[in-house]
C-alpha distance (Angstrom), angle and dihedral (degrees) to the residues before:
residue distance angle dihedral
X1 . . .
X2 3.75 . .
X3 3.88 112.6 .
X4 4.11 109.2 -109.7
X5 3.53 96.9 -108.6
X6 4.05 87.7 70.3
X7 3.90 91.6 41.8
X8 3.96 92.6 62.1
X9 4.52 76.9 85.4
X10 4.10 84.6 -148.1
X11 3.85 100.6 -52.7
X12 3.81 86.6 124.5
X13 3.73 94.4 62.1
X14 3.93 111.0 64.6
X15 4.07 110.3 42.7
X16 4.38 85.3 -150.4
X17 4.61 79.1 64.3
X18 3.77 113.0 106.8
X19 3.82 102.4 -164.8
X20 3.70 119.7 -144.0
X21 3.24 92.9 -91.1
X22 3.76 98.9 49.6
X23 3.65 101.8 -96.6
X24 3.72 145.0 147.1
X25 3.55 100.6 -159.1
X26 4.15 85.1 -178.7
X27 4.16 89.2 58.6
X28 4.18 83.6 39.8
X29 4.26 88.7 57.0
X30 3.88 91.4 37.3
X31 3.83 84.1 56.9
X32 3.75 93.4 51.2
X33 3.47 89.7 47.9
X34 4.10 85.8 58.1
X35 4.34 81.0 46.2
X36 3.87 90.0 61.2
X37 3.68 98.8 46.1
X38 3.65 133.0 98.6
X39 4.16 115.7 -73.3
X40 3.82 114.5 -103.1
X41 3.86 122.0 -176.9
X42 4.00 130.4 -173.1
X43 4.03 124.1 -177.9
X44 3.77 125.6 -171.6
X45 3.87 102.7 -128.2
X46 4.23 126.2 -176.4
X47 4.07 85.5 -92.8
X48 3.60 104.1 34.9
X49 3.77 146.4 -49.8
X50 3.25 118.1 -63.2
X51 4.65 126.0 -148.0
X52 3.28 131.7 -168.9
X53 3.78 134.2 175.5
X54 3.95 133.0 -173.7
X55 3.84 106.8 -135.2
X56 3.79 94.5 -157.5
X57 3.61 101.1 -138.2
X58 4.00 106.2 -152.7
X59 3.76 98.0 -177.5
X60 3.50 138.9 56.9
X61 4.03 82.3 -144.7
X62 3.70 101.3 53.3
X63 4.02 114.3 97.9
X64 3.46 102.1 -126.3
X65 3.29 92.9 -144.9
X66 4.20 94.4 65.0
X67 4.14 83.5 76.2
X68 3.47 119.2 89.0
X69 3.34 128.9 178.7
X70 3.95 113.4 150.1
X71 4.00 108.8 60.3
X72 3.69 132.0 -167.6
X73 4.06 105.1 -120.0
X74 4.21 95.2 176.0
X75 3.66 135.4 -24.6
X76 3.65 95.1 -68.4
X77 3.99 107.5 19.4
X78 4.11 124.0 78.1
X79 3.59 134.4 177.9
X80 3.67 134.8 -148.7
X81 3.90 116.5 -158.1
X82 3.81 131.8 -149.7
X83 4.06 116.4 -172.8
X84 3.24 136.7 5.7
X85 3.33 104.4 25.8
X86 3.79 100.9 -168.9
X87 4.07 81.1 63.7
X88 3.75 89.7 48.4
X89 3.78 96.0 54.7
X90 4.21 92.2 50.9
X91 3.68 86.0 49.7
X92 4.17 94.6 51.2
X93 3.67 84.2 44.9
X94 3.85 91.6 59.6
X95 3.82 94.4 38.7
X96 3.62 89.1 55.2
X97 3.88 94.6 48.7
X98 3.90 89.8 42.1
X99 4.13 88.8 54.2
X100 4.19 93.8 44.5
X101 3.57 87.5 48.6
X102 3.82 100.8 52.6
X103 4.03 79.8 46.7
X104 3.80 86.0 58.9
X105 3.59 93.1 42.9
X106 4.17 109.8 37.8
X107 4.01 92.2 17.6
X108 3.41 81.7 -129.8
X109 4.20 137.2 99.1
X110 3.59 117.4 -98.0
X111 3.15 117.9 -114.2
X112 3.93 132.0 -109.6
X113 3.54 103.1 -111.5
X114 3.80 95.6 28.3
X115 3.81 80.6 60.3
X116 3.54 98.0 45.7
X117 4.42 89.1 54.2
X118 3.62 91.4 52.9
X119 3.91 94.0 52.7
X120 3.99 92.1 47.4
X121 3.81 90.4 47.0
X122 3.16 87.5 56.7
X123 3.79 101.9 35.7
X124 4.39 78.8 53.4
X125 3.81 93.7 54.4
X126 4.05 85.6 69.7
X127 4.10 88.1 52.4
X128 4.37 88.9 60.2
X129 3.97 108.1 39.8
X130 4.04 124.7 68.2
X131 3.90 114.8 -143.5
X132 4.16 87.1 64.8
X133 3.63 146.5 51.4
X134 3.53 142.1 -130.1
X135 4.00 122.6 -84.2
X136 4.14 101.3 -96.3
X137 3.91 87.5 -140.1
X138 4.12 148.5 96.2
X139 3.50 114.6 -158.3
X140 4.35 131.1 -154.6
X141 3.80 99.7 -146.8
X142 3.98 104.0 -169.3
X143 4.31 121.1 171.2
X144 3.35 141.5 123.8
X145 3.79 137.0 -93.4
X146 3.65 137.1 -150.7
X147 3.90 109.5 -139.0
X148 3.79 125.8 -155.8
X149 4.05 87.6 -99.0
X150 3.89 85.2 63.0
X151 4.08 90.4 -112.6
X152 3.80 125.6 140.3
X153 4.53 103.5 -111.7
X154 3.56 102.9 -160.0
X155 4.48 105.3 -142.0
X156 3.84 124.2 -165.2
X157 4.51 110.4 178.8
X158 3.31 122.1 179.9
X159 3.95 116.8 -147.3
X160 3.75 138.0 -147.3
X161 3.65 143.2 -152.3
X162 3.68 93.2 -124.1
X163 3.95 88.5 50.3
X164 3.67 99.3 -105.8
X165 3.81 117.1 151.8
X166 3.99 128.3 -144.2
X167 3.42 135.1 173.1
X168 4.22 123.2 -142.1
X169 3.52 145.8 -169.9
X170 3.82 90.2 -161.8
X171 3.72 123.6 -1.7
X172 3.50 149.5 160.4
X173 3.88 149.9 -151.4
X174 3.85 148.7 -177.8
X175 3.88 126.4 43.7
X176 3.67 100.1 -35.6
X177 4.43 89.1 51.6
X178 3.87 92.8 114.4
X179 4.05 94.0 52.5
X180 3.64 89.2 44.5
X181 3.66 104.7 50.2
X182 3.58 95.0 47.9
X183 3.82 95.6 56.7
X184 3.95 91.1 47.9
X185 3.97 82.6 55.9
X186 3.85 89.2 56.2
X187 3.91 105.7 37.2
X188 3.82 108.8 20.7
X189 3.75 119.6 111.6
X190 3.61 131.0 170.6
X191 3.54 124.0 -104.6
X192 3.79 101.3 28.0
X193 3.97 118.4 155.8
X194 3.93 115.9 -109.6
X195 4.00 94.3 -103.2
X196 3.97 83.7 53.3
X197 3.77 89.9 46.6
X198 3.64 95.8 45.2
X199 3.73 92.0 48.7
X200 3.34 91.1 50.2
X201 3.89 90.2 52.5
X202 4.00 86.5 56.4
X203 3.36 90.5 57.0
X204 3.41 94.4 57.0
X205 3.86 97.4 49.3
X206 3.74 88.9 45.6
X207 3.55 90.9 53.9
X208 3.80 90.4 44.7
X209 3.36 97.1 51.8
X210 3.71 98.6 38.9
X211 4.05 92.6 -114.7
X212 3.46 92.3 -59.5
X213 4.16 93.4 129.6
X214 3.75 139.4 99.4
X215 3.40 137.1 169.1
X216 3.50 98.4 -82.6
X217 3.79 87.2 59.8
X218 3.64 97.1 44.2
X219 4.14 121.7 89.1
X220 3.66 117.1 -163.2
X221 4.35 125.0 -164.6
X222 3.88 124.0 173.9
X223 3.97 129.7 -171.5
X224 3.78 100.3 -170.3
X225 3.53 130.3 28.0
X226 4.16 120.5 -35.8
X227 3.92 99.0 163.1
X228 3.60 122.4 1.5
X229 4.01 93.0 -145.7
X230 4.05 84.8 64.4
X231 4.14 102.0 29.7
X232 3.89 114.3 129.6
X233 3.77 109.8 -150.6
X234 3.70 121.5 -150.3
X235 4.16 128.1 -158.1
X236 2.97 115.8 -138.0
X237 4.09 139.9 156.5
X238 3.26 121.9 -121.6
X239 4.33 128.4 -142.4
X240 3.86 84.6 -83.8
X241 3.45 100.2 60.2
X242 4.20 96.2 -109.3
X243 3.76 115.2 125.3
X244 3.92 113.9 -130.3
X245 3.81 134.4 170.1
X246 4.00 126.0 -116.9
X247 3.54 135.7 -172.2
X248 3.91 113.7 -104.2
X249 3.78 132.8 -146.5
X250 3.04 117.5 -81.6
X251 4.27 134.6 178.2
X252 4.41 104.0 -134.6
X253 3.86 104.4 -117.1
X254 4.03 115.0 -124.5
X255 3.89 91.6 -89.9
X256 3.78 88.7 57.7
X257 3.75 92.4 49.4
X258 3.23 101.2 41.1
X259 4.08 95.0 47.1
X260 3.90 74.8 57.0
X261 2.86 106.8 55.2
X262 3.77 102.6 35.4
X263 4.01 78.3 59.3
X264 3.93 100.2 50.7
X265 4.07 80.9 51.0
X266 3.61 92.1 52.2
X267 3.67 89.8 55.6
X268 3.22 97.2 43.2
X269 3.78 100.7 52.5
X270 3.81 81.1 47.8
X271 3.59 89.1 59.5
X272 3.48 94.2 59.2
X273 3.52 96.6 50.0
X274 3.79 93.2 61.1
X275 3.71 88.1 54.3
């Protein structure tokens, strides 16, 4: 019997090529790609929504700093990236063109989701049309709305290399997905602070990565409020006309991490001193 990769009869080499089976085995690889990529959590908190990325530092001689995974896209939108990053970057760079222009346009910010429907159309486009392939990369799209009551709606979308569109209260992607997803199913709870949230997050990466993080591995990104001493405030007016001000997106400096982090450690070595 012929090993599967020589039963797929050439569906796998055109991304326009249904198989019989109604498969893209293009979008299927571009997913894998996402699968082998660095883990990337975000979590919808009372304040904000929180992201957080392990940067997988494989050398002693790499600046840590050099990696970037979470980007700002506009005052009040980030991303976090899983993949290939190259493919991450060109898809920041249109987000962030796509939000500037509907400034120009409306005078207004785009909104989260709005956002989010324009990058999957366009991340879709690559799924239909030969000569091209699909983006290798998920995105964590996190920001904050304005509704027509004039309150600050905290988002959190999860992309897809085929262009599909979900929204989360605590999600995950890249390799460690499966470990991360399962945890939020057994500890996350609605209405946690940000410090809770981002705690939480470091669990997840920790468990993830099987400990093997620190805080020069670890990137943090808020939309809402992290720590009042440091929160940016935004006006803004909302569909009715009133002015209002949100919390912006903001990347946590070093300190902020590493006060983090040296507190997620803290609980867990206490953790395994009660068992």
């Amino acid at each position: 019997m012929q090993p599967q990769q020589y039963q797929m009869g050439g569906y796998d080499r055109a991304i326009t090529m249904f198989s019989p089976d109604g498969r893209l085995y293009q979008v299927e690889y571009a997913r894998e790609a996402v699968k082998r990529g660095t883990t990337a959590v975000g979590i919808k908190c009372r304040s904000g929504v929180v992201l957080l990325v392990d940067k997988r530092v494989g050398s002693r001689l790499l600046e840590p700093s050099s990696i970037e995974k979470i980007f700002k896209i506009d005052e009040h939108i980030g991303v976090a990236s899983s993949g290939l990053v190259g493919d991450a970057r060109a898809l920041v760079e249109r987000a962030r063109v796509e939000a500037q222009s509907n400034r120009i346009t409306y005078g207004e910010p785009i909104d989260v989701e709005t956002l989010s429907k324009k990058l999957c159309d366009h991340m879709q486009t690559y799924t239909l049309f030969g000569g091209a392939r699909p983006y290798g990369t998920a995105l964590l799209l996190a920001g904050v709305d304005i509704g027509a009551d004039g309150k600050a709606h905290y988002r959190l979308f999860e992309t897809d290399p085929s262009g599909t569109l979900l929204e989360y209260m605590a999600t995950g992607i890249g390799i460690g997905r499966q470990a991360v997803m399962k945890l939020f199913e057994e500890e996350y709870k609605e209405g946690l602070s940000a410090e809770e949230a981002v705690l939480l997050g470091l669990k997840a990466l920790y468990t993830a990565t099987e400990g093997k993080f620190d805080m020069n591995t670890v990137e943090i990104g808020v939309a809402g409020e992290y720590s009042k001493k440091r929160a940016v405030k935004k006006v803004v007016e909302s569909p009715t006309g009133s002015t209002t001000q949100i919390l912006t997106f903001r990347k946590l400096t070093a300190d902020e991490v590493k006060s983090a982090v040296t507190k997620f450690s803290k609980t867990v070595k206490s953790d395994e001193k009660a068992e």
